[in-house]
N, C-alpha and C positions, 0 to 999 in steps of 0.2 A: 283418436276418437274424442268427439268432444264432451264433455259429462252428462249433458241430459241424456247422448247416445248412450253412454255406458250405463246411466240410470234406470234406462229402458231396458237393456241389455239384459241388467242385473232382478231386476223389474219377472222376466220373461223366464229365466233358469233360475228362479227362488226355488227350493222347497224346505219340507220341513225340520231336514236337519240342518239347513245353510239360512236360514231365516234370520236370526239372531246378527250373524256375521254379513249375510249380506243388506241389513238395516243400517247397519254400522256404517258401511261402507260409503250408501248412499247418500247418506246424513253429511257425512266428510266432501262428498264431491256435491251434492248441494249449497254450501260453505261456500265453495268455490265459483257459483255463481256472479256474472257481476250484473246483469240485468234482470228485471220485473220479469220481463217477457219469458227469457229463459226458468228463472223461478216457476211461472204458472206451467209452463209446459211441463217441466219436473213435477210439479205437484201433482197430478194425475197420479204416477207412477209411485209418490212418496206416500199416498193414501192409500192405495191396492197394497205398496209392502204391512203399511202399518194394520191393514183390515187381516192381510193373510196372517200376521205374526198373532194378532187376536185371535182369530178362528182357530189357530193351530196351540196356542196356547191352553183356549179351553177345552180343546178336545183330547186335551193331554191328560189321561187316566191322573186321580192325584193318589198323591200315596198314604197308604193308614200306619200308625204310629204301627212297630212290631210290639210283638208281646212275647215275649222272650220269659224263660221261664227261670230262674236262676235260683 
């Protein structure tokens, strides 16, 4: 498979506990690139991982310090 396939791939069965890991991954076979062409086609797909890992980021409850009573 050739990488923007698998970027795509990867692209397609993100969610939000494999986000992190499959950002990672695409990053590494975008690297591997050797032409523009191939790049812009990847890019689509490196923009949607990077929007989803944002959306999912901020909709992640944050935590309040504990208040432990000692």
């Amino acid at each position: 498979m050739d990488a923007v396939a698998e970027i795509r791939k990867i692209y397609h069965r993100a969610t939000r506990a494999t986000i992190a890991r499959d950002l990672a991954r695409a990053i590494e076979l975008l690297k591997t690139l050797d032409t523009e062409e191939e790049r812009e086609r990847a890019a689509v797909y490196m923009d949607g991982l990077s929007q989803m890992r944002s959306e999912w980021q901020a909709a992640q409850p944050t935590r309040k310090p504990s208040t432990s009573t000692r």
